[in-house]
Residue, then its C-alpha position, 0 to 999 in steps of 0.5 A: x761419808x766424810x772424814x777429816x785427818x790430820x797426820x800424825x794426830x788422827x783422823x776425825x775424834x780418833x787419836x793414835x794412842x787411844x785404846x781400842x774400847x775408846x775407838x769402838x765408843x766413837x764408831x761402834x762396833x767393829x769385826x775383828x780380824x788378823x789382817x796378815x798371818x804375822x800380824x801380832x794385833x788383831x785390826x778392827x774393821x769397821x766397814x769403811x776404814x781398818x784400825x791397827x793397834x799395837x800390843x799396848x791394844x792403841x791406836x797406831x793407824x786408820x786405813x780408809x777406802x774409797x767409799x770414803x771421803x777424807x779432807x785435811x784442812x778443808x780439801x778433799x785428798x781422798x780418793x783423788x787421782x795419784x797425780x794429784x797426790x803427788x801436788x798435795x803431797x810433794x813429799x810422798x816415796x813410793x814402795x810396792x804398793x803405792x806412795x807414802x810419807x815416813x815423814x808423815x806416816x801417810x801410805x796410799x794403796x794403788x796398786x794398779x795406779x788407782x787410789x783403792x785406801x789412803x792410811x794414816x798413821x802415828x809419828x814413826x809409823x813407817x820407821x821399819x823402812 
């Protein structure tokens, strides 16, 4: 599978701010679940990708696996070696488990120096940092 982002947007015909029954009309059915004992939404998995929400149940973020081919703009940018990700993504910051962006709330998770999902997220997803 194939999916095309674009930060701070989405990713293919899910927007940040859509509510969770328009999310489930694009890619189906999903199974719930609390992805940490804190976490005050629940995320949907959909097999291939999570999707967070937030209390108003609309989309904040999509999480993508390594199953899953993701592009922007035509390239492919996931799953890509970290090296590369540094040269598509100079702007990347690094924290506990991997790179990401504040600025365009993008988070790969590589925690042993693999690229295991790549997050997407709505403006000021990452402003808690």
């Amino acid at each position: 599978m194939t999916l095309n982002a674009i930060p701070l947007v989405g990713v293919d015909r899910i927007r940040f701010g859509m509510k969770r029954s328009e999310v489930r009309s694009v890619w189906g059915d999903a199974v719930e679940f609390r992805k940490t004992p804190q976490s005050e939404t629940m995320t949907d998995d959909f097999g291939f990708c999570h999707v967070y929400y937030d209390g108003n149940d609309e989309c904040e973020a999509v999480e993508i696996f390594s199953e899953t081919d993701v592009n922007i703009d035509g390239k492919q940018i996931f799953p890509i070696s970290l090296d590369e990700a540094y040269e598509v993504f100079p702007f990347l910051a690094e924290d506990e488990d991997g790179p990401l962006s504040i600025e365009k709330s993008i988070g790969i998770y590589a925690p042993d120096g693999e690229m295991e999902s790549i997050l997407f997220g709505k403006e000021g997803y990452y402003d808690y940092l």
